[in-house]
Every structure is written in C-alpha cells, then in structure tokens.
CHARMM internal coordinates of N, CA and C (Angstrom, degrees):
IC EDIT
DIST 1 N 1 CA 1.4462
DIST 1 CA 1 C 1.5200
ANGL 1 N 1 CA 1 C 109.75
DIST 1 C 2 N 1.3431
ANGL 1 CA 1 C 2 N 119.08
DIHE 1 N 1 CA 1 C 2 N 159.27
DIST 2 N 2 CA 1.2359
ANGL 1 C 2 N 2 CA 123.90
DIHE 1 CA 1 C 2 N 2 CA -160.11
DIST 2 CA 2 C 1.6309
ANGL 2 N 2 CA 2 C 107.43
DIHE 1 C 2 N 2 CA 2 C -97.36
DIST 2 C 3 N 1.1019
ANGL 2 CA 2 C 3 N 130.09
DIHE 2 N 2 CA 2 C 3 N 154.64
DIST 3 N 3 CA 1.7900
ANGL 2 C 3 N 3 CA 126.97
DIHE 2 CA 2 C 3 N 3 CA 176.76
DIST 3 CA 3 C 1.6153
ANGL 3 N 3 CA 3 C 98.39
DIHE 2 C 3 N 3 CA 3 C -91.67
DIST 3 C 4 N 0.7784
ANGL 3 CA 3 C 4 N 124.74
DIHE 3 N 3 CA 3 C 4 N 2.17
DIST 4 N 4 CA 1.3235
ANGL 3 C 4 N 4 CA 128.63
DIHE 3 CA 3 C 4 N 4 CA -170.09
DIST 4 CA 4 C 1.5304
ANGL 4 N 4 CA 4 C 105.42
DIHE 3 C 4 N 4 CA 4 C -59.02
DIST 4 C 5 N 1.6134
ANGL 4 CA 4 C 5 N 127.26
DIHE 4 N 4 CA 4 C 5 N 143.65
DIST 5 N 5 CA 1.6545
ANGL 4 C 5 N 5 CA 97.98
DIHE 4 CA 4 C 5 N 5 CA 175.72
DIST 5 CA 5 C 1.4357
ANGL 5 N 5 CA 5 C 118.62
DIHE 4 C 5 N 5 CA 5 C -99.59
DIST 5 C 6 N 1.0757
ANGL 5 CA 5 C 6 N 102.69
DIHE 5 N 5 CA 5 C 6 N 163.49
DIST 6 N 6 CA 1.4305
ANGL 5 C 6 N 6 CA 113.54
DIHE 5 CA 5 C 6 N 6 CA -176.96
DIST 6 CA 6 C 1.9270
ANGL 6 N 6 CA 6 C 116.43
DIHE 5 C 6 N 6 CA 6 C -57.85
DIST 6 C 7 N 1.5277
ANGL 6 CA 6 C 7 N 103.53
DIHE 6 N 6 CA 6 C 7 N 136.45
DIST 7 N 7 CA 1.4550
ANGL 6 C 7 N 7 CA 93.16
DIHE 6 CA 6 C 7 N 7 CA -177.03
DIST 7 CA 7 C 1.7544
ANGL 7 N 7 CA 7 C 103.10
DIHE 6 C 7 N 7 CA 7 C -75.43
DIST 7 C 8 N 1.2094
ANGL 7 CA 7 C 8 N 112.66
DIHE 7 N 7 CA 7 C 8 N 137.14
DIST 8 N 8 CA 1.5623
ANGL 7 C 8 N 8 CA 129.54
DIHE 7 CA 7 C 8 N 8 CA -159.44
DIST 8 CA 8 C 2.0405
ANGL 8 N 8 CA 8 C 92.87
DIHE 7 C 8 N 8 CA 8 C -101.68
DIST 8 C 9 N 1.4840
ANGL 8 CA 8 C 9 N 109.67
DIHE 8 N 8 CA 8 C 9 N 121.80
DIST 9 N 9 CA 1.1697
ANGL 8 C 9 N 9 CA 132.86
DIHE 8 CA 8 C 9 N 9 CA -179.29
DIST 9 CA 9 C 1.2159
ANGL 9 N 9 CA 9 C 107.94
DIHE 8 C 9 N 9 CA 9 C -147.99
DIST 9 C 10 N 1.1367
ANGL 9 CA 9 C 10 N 125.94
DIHE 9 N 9 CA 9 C 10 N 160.52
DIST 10 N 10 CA 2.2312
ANGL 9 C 10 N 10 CA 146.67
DIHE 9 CA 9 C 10 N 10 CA -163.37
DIST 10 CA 10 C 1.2317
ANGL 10 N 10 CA 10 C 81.80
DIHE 9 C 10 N 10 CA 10 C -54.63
DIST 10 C 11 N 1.9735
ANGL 10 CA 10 C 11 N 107.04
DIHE 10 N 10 CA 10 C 11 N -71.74
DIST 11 N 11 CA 1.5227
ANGL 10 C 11 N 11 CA 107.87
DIHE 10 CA 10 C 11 N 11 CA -155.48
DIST 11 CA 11 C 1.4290
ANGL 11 N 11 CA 11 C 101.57
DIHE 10 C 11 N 11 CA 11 C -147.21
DIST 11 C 12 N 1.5448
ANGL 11 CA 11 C 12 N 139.99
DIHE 11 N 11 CA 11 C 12 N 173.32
DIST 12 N 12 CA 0.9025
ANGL 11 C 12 N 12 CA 137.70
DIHE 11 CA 11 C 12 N 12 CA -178.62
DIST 12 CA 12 C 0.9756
ANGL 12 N 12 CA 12 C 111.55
DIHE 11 C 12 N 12 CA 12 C -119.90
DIST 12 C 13 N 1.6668
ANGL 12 CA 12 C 13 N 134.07
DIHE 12 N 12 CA 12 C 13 N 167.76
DIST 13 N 13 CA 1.9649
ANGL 12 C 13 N 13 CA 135.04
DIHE 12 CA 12 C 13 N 13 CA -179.55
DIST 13 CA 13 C 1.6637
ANGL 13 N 13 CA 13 C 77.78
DIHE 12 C 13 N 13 CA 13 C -107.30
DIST 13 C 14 N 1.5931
ANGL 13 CA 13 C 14 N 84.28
DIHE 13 N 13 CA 13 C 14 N 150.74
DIST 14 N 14 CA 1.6324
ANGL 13 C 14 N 14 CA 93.22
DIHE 13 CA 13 C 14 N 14 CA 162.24
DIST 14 CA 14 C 1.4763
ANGL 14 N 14 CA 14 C 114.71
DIHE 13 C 14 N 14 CA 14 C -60.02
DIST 14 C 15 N 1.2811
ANGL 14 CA 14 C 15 N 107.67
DIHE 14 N 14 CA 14 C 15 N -28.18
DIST 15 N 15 CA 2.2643
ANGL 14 C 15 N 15 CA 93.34
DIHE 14 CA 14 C 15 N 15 CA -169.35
DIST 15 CA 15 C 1.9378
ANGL 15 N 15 CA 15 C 88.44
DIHE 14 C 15 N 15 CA 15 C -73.62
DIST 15 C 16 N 1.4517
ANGL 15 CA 15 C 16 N 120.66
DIHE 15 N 15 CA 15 C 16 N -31.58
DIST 16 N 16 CA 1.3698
ANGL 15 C 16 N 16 CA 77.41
DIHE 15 CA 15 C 16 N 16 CA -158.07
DIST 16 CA 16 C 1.3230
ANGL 16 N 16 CA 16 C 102.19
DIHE 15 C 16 N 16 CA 16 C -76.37
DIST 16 C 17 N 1.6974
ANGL 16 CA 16 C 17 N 114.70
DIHE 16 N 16 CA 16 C 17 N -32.19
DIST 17 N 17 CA 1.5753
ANGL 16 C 17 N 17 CA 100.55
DIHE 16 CA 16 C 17 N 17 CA -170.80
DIST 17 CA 17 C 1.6266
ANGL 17 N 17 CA 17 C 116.28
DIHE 16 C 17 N 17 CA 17 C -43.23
DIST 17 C 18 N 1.3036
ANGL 17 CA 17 C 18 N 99.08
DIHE 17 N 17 CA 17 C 18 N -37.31
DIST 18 N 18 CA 1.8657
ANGL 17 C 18 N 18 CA 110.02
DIHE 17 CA 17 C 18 N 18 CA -175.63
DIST 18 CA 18 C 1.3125
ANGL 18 N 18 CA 18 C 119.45
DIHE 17 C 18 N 18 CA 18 C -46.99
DIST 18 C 19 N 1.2980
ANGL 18 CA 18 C 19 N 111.79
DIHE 18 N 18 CA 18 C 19 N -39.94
DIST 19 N 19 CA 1.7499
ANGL 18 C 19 N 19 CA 146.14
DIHE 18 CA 18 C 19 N 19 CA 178.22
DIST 19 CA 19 C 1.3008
ANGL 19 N 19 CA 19 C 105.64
DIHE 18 C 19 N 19 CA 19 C -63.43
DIST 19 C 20 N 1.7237
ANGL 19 CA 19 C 20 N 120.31
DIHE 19 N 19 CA 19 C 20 N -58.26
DIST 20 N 20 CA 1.3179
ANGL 19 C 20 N 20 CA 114.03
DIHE 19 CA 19 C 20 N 20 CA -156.43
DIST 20 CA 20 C 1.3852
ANGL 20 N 20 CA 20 C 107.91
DIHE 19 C 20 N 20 CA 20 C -110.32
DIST 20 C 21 N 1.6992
ANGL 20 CA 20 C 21 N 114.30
DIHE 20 N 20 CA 20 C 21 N 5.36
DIST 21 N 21 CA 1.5383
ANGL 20 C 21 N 21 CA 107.38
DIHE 20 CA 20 C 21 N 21 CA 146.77
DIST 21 CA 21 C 1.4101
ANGL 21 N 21 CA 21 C 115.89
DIHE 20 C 21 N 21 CA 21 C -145.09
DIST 21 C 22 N 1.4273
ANGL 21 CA 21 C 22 N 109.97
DIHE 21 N 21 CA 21 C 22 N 58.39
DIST 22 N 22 CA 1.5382
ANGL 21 C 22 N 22 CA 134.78
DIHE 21 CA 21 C 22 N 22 CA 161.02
DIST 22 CA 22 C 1.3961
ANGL 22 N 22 CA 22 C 92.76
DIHE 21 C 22 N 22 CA 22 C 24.68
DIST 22 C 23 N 1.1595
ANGL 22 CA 22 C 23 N 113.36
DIHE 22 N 22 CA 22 C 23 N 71.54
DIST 23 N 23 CA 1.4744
ANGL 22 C 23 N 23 CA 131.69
DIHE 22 CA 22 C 23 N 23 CA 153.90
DIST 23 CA 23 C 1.6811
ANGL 23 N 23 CA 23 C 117.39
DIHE 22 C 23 N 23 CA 23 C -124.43
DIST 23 C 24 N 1.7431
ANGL 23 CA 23 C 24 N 125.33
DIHE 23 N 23 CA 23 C 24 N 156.64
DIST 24 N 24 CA 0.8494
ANGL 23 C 24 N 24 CA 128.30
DIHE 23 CA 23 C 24 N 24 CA -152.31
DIST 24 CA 24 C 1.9535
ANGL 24 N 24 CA 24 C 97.91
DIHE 23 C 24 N 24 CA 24 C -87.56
DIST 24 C 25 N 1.5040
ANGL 24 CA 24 C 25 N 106.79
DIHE 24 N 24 CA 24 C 25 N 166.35
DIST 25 N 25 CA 1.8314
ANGL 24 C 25 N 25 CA 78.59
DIHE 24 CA 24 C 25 N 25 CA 166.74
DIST 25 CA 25 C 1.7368
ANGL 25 N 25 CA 25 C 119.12
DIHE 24 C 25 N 25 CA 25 C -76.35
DIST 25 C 26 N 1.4499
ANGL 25 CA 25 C 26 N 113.20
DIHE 25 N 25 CA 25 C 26 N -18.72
DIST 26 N 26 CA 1.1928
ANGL 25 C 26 N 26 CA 151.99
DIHE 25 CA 25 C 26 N 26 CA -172.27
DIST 26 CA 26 C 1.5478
ANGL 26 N 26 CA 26 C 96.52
DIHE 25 C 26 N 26 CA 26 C -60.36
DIST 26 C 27 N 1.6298
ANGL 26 CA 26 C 27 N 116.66
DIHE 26 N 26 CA 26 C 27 N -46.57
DIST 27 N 27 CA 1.6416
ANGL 26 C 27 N 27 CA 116.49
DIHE 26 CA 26 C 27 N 27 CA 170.93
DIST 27 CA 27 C 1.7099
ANGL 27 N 27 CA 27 C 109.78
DIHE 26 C 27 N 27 CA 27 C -55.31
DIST 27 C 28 N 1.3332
ANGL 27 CA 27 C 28 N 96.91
DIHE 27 N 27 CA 27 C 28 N -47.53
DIST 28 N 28 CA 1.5109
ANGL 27 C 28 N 28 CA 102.82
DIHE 27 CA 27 C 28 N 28 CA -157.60
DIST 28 CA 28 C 1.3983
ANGL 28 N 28 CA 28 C 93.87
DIHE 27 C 28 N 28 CA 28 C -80.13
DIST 28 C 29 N 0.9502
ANGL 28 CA 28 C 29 N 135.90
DIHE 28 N 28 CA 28 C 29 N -41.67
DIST 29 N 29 CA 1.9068
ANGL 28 C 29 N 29 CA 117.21
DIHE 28 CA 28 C 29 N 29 CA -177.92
DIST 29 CA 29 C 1.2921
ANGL 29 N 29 CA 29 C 106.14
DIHE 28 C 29 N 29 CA 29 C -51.17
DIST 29 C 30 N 1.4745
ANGL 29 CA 29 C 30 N 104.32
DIHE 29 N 29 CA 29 C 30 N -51.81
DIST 30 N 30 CA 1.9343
ANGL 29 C 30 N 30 CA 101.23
DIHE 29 CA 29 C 30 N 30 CA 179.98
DIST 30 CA 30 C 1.1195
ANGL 30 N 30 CA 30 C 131.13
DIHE 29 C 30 N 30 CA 30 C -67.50
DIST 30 C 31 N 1.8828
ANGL 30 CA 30 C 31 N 118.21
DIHE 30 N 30 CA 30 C 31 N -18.81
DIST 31 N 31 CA 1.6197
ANGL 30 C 31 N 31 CA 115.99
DIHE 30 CA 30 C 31 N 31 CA 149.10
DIST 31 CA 31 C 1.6280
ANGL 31 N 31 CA 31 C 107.11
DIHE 30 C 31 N 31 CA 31 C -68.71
DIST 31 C 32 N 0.8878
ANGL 31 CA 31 C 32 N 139.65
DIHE 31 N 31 CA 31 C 32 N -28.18
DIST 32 N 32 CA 2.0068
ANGL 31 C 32 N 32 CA 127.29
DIHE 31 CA 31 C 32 N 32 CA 178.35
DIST 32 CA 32 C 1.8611
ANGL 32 N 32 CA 32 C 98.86
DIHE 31 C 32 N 32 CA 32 C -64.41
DIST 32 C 33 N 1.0670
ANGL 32 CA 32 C 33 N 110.92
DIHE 32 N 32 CA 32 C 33 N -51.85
DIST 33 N 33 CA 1.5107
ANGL 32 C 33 N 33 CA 128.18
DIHE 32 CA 32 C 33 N 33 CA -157.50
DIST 33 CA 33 C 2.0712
ANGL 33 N 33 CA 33 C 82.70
DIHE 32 C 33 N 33 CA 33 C -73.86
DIST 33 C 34 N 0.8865
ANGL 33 CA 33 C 34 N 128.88
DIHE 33 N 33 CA 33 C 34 N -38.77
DIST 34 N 34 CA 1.0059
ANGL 33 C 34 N 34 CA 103.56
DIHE 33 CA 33 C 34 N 34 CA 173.40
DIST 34 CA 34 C 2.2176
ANGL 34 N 34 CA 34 C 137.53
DIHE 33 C 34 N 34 CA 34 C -119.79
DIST 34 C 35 N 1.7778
ANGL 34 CA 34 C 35 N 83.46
DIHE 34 N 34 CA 34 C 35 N 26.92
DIST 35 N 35 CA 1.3320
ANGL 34 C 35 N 35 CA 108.82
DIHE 34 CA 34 C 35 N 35 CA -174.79
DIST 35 CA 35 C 1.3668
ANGL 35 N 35 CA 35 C 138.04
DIHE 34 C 35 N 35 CA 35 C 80.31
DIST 35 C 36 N 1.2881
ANGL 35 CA 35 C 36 N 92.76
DIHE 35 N 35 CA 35 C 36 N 3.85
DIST 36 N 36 CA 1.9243
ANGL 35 C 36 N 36 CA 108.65
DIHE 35 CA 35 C 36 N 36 CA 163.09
DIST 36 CA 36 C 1.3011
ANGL 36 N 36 CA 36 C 113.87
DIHE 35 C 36 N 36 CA 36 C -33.78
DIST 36 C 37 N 1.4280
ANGL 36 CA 36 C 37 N 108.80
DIHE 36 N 36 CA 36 C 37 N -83.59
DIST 37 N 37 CA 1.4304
ANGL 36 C 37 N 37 CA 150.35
DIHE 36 CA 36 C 37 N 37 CA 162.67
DIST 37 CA 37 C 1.3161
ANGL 37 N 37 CA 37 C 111.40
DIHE 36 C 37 N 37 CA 37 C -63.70
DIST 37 C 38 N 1.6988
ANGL 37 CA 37 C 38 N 113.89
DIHE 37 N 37 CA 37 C 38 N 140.75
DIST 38 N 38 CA 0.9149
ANGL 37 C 38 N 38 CA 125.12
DIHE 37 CA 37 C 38 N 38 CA 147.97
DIST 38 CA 38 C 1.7152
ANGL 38 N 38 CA 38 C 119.74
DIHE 37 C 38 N 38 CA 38 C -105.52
DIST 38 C 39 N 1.7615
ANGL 38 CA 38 C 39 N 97.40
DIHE 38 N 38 CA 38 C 39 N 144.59
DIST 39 N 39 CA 1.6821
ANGL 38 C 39 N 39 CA 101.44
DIHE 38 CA 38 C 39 N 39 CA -170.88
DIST 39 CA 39 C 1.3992
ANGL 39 N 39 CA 39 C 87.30
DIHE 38 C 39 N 39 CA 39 C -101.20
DIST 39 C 40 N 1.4995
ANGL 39 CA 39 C 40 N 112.03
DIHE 39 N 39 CA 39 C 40 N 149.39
DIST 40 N 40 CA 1.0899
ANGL 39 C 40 N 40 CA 123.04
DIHE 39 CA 39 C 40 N 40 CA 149.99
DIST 40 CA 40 C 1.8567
ANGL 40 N 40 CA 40 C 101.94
DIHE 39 C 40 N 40 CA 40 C -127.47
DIST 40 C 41 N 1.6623
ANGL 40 CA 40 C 41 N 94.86
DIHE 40 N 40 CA 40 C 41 N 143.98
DIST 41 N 41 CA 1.7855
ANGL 40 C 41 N 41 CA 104.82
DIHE 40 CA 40 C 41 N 41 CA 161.99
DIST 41 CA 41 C 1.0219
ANGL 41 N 41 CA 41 C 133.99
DIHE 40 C 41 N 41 CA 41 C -112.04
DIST 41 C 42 N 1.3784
ANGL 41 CA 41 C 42 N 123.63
DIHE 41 N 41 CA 41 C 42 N 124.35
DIST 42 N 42 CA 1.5851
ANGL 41 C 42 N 42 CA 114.09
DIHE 41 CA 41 C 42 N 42 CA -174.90
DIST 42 CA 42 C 2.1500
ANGL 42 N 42 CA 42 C 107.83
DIHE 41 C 42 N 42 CA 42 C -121.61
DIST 42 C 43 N 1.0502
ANGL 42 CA 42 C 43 N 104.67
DIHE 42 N 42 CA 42 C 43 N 76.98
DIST 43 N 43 CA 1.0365
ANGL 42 C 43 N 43 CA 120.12
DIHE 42 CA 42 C 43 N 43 CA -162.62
DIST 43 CA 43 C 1.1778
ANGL 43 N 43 CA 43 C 107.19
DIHE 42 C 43 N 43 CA 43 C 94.68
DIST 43 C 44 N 1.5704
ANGL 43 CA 43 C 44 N 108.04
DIHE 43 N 43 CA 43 C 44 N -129.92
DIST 44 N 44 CA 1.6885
ANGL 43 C 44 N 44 CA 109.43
DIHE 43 CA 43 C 44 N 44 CA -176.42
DIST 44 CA 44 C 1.5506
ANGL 44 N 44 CA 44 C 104.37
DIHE 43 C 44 N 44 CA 44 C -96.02
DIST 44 C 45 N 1.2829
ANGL 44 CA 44 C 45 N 110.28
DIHE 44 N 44 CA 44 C 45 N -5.72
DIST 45 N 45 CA 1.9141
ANGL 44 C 45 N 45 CA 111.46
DIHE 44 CA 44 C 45 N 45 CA 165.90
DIST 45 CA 45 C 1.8361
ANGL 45 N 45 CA 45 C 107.71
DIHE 44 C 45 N 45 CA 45 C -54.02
DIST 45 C 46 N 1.2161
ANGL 45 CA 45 C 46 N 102.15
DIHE 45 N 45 CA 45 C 46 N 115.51
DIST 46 N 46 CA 1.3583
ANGL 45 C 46 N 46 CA 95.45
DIHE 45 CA 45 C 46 N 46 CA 146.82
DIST 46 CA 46 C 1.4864
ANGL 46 N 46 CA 46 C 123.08
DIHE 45 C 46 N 46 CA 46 C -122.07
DIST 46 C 47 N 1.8501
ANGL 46 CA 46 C 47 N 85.45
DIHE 46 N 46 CA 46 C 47 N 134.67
DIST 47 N 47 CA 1.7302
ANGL 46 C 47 N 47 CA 94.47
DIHE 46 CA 46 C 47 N 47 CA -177.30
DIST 47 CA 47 C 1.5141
ANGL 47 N 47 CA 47 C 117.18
DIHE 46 C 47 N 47 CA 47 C -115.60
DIST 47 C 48 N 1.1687
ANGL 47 CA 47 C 48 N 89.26
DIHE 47 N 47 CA 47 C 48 N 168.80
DIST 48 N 48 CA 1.9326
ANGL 47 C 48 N 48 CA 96.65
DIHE 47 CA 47 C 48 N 48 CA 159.33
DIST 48 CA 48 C 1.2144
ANGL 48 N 48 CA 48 C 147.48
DIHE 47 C 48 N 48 CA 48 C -135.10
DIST 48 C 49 N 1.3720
ANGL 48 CA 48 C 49 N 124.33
DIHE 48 N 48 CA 48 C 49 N 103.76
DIST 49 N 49 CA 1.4483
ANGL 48 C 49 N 49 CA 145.30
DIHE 48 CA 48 C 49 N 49 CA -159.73
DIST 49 CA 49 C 1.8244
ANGL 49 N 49 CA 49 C 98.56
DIHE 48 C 49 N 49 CA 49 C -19.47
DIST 49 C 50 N 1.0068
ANGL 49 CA 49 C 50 N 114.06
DIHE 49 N 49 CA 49 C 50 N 140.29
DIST 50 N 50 CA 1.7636
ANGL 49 C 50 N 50 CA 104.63
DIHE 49 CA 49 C 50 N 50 CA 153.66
DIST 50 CA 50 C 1.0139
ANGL 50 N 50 CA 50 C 123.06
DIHE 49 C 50 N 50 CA 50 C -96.29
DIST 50 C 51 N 0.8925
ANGL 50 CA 50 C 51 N 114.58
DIHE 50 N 50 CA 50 C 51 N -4.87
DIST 51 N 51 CA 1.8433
ANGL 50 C 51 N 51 CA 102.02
DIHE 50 CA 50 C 51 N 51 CA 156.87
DIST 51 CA 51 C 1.4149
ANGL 51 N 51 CA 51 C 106.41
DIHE 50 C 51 N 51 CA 51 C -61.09
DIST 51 C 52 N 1.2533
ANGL 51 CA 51 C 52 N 130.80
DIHE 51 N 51 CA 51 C 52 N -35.61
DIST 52 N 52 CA 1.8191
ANGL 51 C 52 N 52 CA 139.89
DIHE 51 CA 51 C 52 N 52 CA -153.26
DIST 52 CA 52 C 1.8418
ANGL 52 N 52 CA 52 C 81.86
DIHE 51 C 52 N 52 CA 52 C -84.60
DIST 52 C 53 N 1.2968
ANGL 52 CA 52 C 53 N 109.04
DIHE 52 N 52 CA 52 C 53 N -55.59
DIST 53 N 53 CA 1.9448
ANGL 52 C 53 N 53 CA 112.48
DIHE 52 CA 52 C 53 N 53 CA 175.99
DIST 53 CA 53 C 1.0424
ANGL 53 N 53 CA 53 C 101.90
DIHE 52 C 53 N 53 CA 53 C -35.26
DIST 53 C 54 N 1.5083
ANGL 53 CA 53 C 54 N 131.38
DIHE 53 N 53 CA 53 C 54 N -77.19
DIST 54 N 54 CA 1.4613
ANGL 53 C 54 N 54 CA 133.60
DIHE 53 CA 53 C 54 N 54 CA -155.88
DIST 54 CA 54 C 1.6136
ANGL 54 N 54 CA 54 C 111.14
DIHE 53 C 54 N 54 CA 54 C -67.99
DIST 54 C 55 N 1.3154
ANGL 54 CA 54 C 55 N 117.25
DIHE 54 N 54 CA 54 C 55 N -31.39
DIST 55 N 55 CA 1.6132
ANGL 54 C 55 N 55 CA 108.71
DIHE 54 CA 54 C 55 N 55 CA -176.21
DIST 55 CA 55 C 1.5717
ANGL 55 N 55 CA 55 C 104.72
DIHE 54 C 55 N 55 CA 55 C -84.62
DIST 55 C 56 N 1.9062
ANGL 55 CA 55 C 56 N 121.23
DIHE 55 N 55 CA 55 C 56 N -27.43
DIST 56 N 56 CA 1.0480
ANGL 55 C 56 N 56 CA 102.54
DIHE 55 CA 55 C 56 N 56 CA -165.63
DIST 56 CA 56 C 2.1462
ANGL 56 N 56 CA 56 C 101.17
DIHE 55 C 56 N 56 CA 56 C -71.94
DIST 56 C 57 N 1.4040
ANGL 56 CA 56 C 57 N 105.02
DIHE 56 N 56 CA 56 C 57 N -19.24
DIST 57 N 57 CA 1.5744
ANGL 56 C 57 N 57 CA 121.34
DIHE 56 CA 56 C 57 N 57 CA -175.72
DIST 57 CA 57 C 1.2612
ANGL 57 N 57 CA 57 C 100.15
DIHE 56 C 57 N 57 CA 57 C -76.38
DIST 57 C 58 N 1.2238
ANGL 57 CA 57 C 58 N 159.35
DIHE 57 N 57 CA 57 C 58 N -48.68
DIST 58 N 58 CA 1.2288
ANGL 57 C 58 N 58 CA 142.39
DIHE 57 CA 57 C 58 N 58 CA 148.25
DIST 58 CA 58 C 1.3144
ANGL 58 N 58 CA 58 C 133.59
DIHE 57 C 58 N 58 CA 58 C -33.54
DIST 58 C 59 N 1.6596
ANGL 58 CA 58 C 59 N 109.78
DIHE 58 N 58 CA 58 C 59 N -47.09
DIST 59 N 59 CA 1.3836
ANGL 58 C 59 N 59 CA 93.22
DIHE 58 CA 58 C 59 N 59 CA 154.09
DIST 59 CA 59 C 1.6194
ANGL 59 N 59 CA 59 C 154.45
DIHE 58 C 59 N 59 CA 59 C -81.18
DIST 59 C 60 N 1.4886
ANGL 59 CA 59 C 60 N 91.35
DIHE 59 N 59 CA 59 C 60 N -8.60
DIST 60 N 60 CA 1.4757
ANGL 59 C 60 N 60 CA 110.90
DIHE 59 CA 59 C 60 N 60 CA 154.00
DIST 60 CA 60 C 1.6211
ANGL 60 N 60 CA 60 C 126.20
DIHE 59 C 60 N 60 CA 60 C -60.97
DIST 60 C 61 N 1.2508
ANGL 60 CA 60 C 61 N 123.12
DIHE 60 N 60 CA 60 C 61 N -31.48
DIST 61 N 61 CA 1.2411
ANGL 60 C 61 N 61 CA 147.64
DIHE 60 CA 60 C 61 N 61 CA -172.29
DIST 61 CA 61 C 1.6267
ANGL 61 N 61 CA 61 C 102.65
DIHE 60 C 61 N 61 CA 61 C -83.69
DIST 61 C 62 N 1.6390
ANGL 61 CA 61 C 62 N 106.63
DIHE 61 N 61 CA 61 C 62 N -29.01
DIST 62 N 62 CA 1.6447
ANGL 61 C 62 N 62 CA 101.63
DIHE 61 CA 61 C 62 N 62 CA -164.33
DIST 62 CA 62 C 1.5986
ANGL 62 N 62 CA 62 C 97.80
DIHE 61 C 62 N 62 CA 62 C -94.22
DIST 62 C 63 N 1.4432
ANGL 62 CA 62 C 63 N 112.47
DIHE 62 N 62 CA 62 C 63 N -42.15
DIST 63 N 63 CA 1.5751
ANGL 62 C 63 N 63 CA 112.25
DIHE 62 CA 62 C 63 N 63 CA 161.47
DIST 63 CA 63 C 1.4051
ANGL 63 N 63 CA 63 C 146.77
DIHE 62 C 63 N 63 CA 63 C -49.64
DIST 63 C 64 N 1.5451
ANGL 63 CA 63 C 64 N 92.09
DIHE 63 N 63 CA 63 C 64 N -31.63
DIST 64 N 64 CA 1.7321
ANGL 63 C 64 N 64 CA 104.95
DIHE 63 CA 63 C 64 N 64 CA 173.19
DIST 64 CA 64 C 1.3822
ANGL 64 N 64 CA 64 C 111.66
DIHE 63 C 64 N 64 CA 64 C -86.85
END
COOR INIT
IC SEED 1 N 1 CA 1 C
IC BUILD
C-alpha cells in the first residue's frame, strides 16, 4: 500500500471507496458489520464519514 495520503472529503460512496482502495463491496459490509467502518444512510445512499476512512487507514497501516 502506498503512504501517499488519502484524498480528504465529508464522506465517501461505497463504489468510490471500493475504487480508490481496490477493495471488494463485500470487504466493506464486513468492516461496518464488524465496526471498522462507520455506515451512515442518507436515503438509500450509503456513505462513509472520513473521519471513519482515516482511522479505519491508520489502522491498517499500523498492522501491516
């Protein structure tokens, strides 16, 4: 993975997070389902806070 930082936005859609760290959507339900991630819904959008991006990316970064 790259050190590069993350581009910083309100909140993210699941396709782009999926997109911009080649993860499945299938990853990301199972980080919400198990508190990685936080979901937020705004209608039938579901997003994700970046703050929830940057801590769940830090701790990926501190594990690897």
């Amino acid at each position: 993975m790259s050190d590069a930082p993350i581009p910083s936005r309100v909140a993210w859609s699941v396709r782009d997070f999926c997109s911009h760290f080649s993860v499945s959507r299938a990853t990301v339900y199972r980080a919400f389902d198990a508190g990685l991630l936080v979901r937020l819904k705004l209608g039938r959008k579901t997003l994700i806070p970046d703050d929830s991006v940057q801590a769940w990316w830090s701790s990926i970064q501190k594990a690897g």
